[in-house]
C-alpha positions in Angstrom: 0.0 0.0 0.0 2.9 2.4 0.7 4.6 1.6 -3.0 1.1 2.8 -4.4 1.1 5.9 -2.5 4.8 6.6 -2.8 4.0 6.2 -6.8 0.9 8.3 -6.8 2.6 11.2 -5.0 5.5 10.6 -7.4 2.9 11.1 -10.3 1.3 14.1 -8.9 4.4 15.8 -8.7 5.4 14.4 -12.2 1.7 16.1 -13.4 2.5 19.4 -12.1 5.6 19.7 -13.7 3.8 19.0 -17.3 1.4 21.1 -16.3 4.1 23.9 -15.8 6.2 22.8 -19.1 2.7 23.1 -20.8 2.4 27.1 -19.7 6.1 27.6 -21.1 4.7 29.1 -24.7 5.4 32.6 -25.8 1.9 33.3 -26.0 0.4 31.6 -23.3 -1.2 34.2 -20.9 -0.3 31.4 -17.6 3.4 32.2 -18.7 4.4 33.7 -15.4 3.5 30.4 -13.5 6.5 29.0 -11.4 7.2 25.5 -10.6 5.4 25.1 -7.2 2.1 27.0 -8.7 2.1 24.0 -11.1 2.5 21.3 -8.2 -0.5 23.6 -6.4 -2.6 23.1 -9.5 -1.7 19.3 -9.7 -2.4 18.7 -6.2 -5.6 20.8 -6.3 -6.4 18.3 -8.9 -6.0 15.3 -7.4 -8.2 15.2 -4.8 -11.6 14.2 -6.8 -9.7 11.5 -9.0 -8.6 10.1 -5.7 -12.1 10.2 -4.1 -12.9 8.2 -7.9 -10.3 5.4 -7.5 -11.1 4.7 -3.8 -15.0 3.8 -5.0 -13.7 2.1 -8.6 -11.8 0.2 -6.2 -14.2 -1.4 -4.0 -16.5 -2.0 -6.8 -13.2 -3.6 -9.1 -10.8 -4.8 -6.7 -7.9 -6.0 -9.1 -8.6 -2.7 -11.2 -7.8 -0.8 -8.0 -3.7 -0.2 -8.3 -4.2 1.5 -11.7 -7.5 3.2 -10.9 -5.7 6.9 -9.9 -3.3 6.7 -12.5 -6.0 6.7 -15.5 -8.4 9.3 -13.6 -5.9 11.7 -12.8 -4.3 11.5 -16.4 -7.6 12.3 -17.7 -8.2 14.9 -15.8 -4.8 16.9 -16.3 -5.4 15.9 -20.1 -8.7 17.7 -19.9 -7.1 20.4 -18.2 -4.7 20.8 -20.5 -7.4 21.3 -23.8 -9.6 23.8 -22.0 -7.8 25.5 -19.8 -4.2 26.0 -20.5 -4.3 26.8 -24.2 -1.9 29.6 -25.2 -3.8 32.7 -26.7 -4.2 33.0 -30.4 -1.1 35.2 -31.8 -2.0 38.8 -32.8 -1.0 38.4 -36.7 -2.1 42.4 -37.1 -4.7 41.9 -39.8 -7.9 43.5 -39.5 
């Protein structure tokens, strides 16, 4: 139970570290994010995926170990289309 947790945490970190890589762009208006805002955001995040895979688990017991994983990678994926798109460059025609 401890590896799981110890790989979890390991992933959340991992996460928030995409999730700043992903706010790197020139035009992305998120830009000025450091490091630690993007493990904020990731742990933020992980709180309902975990809430998920505690009841996936009891209903699919040998589906449990992996259950996290998949949730909370959706949920940064889905992040990642909506929210942290860079802005549309200005290409000055009117």
């Amino acid at each position: 139970m401890g590896i799981y947790a110890g790989i979890n945490a390991g992933i959340i970190l991992l996460m928030g570290f995409v999730i700043w890589l992903m706010c790197r762009g020139k035009n992305n208006p998120n830009r000025s994010l450091k490091i630690w805002h993007g493990w904020q955001i990731s742990a933020f995040q992980a709180l309902t995926p975990s809430i998920l895979a505690l009841i996936i688990g009891f209903i699919m017991a040998q589906f449990a170990s992996m259950a996290f994983v998949l949730v909370y990678s959706f949920r940064v994926m889905y992040l990642s289309m909506k929210y942290l798109r860079p802005a549309p460059a200005d290409t000055g025609r009117k």
